[in-house]
C-alpha positions in Angstrom: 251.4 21.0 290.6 252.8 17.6 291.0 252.0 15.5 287.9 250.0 12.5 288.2 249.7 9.8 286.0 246.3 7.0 285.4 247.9 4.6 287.9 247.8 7.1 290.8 243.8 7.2 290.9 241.3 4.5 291.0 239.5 3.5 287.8 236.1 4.2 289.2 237.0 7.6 290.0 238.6 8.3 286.0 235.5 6.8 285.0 233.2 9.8 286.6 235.4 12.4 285.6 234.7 10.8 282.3 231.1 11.4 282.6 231.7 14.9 283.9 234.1 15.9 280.7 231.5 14.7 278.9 228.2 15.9 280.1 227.0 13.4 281.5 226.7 14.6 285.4 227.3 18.3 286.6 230.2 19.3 288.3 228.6 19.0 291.9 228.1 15.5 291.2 231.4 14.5 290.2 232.2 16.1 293.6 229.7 14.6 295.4 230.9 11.2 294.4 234.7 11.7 294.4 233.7 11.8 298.1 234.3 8.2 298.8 237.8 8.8 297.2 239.1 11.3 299.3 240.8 9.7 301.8 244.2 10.3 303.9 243.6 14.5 303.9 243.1 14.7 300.4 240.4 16.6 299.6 237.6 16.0 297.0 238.4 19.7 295.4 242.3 18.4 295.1 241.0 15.1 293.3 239.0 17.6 290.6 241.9 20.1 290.3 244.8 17.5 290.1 242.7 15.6 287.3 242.2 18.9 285.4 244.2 19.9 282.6 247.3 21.5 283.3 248.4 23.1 280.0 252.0 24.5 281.0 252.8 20.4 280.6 251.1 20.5 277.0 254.3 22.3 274.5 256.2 20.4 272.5 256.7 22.9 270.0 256.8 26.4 271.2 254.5 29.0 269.1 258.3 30.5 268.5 259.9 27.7 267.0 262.0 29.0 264.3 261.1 25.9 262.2 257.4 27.0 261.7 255.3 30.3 261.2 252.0 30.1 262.8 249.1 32.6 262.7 245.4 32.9 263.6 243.1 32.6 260.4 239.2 33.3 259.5 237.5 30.6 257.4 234.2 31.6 255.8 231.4 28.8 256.5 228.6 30.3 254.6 226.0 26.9 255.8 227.2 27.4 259.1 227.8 30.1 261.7 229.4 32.7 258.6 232.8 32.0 259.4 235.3 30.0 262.2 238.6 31.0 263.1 241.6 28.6 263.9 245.2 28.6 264.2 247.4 27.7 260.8 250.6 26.3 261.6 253.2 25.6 258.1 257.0 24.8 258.3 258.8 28.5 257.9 260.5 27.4 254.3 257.9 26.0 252.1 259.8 23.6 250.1 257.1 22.5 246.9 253.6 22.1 247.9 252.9 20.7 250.8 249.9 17.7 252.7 247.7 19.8 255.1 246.3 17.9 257.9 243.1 19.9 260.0 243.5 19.0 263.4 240.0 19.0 265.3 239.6 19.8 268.8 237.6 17.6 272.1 234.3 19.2 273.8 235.9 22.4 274.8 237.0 24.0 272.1 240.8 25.2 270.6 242.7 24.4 273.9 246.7 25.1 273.9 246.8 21.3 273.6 245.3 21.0 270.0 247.2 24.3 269.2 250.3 22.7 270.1 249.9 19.3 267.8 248.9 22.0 265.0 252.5 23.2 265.2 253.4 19.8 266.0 252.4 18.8 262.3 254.1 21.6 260.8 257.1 20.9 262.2 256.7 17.6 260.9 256.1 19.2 257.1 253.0 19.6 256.8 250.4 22.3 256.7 247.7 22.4 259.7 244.6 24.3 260.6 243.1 23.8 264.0 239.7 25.5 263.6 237.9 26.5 266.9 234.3 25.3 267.0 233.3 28.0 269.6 234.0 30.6 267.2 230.4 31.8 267.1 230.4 32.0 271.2 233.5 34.2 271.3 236.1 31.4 270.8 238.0 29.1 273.4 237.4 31.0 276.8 240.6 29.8 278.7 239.5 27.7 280.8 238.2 24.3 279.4 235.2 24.0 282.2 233.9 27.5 280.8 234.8 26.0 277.4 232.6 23.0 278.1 229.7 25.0 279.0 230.4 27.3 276.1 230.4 24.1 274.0 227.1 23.5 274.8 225.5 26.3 273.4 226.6 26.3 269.6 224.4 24.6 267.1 225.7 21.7 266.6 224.7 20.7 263.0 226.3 24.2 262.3 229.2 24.0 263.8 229.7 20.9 261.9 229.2 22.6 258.6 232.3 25.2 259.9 234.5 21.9 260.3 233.4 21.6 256.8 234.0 24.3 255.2 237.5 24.3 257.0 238.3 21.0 255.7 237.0 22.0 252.0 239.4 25.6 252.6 242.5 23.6 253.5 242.8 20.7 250.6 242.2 23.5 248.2 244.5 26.1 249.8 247.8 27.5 247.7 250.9 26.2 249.4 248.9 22.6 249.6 249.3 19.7 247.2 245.6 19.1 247.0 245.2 16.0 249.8 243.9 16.6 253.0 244.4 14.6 256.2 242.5 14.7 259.4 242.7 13.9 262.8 240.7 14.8 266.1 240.5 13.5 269.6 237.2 13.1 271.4 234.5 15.1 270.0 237.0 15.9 266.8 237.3 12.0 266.5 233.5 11.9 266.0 234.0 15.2 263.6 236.7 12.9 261.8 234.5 10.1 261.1 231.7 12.5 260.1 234.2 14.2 257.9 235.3 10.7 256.2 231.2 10.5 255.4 230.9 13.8 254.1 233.7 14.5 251.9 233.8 11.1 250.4 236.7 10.8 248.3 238.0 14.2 248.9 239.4 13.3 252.5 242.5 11.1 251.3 243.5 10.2 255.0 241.5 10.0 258.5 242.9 9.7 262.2 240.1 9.6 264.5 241.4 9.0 268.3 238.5 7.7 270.3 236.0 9.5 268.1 232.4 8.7 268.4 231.3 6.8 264.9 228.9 7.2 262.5 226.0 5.4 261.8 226.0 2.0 259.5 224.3 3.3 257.0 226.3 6.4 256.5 229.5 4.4 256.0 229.4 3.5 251.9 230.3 6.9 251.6 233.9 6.2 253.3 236.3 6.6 250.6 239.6 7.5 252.4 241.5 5.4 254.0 241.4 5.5 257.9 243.7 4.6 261.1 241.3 4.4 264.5 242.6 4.7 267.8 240.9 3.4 270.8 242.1 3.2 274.6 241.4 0.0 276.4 239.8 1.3 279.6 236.9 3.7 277.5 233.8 1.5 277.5 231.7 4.7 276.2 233.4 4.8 272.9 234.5 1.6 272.6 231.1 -0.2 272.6 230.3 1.6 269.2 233.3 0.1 267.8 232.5 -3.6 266.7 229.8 -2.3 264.2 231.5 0.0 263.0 233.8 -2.1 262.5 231.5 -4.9 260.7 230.3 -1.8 258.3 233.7 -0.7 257.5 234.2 -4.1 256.3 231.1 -5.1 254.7 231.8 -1.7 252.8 235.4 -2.8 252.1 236.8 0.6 253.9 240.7 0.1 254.1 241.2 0.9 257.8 243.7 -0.1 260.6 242.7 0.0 264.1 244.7 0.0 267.1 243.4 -0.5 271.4 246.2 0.8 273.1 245.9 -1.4 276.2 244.9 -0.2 280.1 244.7 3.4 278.6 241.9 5.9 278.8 239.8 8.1 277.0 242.4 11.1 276.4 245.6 9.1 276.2 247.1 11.5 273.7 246.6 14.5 275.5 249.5 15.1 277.7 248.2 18.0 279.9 246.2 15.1 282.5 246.8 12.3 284.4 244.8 10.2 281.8 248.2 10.8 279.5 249.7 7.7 279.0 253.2 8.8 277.1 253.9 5.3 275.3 250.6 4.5 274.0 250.5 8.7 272.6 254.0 8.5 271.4 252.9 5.0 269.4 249.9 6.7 268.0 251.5 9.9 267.5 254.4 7.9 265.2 251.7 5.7 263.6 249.0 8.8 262.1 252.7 10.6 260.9 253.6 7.4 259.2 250.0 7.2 258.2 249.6 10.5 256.7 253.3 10.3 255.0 251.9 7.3 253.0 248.2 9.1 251.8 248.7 12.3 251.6 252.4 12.9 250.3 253.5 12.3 246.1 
């Protein structure tokens, strides 16, 4: 399939298959009103399947890459669903003990895409679980529209004590030096900033790429630092931003926060047209230079 980028669609029509990633219309009405967009032959069924994920595009760093050793890994999450598996991606020579960095998946589950910035991470030197939130439902299905749907039956509160107990796992875990990093995109932004809450000052670094945010009140209990990334063009996420912001500063929080201009929601992920390769290669350099500076000496 030819890859398409932002630019090749109009806004309006990125905007619904926004609200359809994210629940908030069925697919038969994304359909419905991609109508109006289908113009010149193209059908509305090409629109939906050329702004899917294609995952062949998504490997930077094959599962075989002689610089890492990656293998799948149970987690036990006793206040949770009993126990979430995840891929665990280190460099293949451990040289001293090492950051670790979990690496939380969007509203589908452990795609090949989050897989691949686990391995991504270790090739970069550090240590990095990617847990799969559908764990209890029989784990990431394949196929991110059954993976949505999949998505929507796991308890929620539950699933967020797994991320947890994951997170908890990993900064104590042998090969680590005892500081933990996180990042997530989407949903596992929102999981990020509910992780910075949670853990307090055992989360030494956060990288939440156009998470949801958590409420005012919850923030005092930020102690890690954080880097926030945003993409211009999401009005969703972005309107919880300013007080967010105004609490993180009230609260003194050191944070950074970048808007990567006339991007969407999904910048980083480079297996759909909403990919923008600049902005995600900026981000991408920023949370490693970000991470370097919490989480290693």
């Amino acid at each position: 399939m030819e890859r398409k980028k932002a630019v090749d669609f109009p806004q309006e029509l990125l905007n619904l298959f926004d609200k359809y990633v994210h629940g908030d219309i069925e697919r038969r009405d994304f359909l419905e009103g991609a109508k109006r967009f289908a113009v010149g032959g193209v059908t509305v069924t090409a629109l939906y399947e050329s702004l899917k994920p294609n995952y062949a595009w998504a490997q930077q760093v094959p599962k075989d890459d002689p610089r890492i050793k990656v293998e799948t890994v149970s987690v036990d999450s006793p206040a949770g669903n009993a126990s979430i598996k995840g891929v665990f991606a280190r460099p293949a020579k451990l040289t001293g003990k090492l950051p670790t960095v979990v690496v939380i998946h969007e509203n589908r589950g452990l795609n090949p895409y989050i897989e691949d910035v686990a391995r991504r991470f270790a090739a970069e030197n550090f240590i990095a679980f990617a847990p799969d939130g559908l764990t209890s439902a029989g784990g990431y299905p394949g196929d991110d529209e059954k993976g949505g749907k999949l998505f929507q039956t796991v308890d929620r509160a539950k699933m967020t004590e797994d991320f947890i107990a994951v997170a908890k796992w990993l900064k104590s875990h042998r090969d680590g030096n005892g500081k933990l990093g996180s990042v997530g995109f989407c949903f596992g932004g929102g999981i990020t900033n509910t992780l910075a809450v949670r853990l307090g000052a055992d989360l030494n670094a956060g990288a939440p790429f156009y998470g949801g945010q958590p409420k005012a009140e919850d923030v005092p209990k930020i102690k890690a630092p954080l880097m926030l990334h945003y993409a211009g063009n999401d009005a969703r996420v972005n309107a919880g931003w300013p007080p967010y912001e105004e609490a993180l500063k009230a609260n003194k929080v050191n944070y950074t926060a970048y808007v990567y201009d006339n991007t969407n929601h999904g910048f980083h992920n480079d297996t759909t047209p909403r990919y923008d390769e600049a902005a995600a290669k900026l981000a991408w350099k920023r949370t490693l230079e970000f991470f370097n500076k919490n989480l290693r000496g």
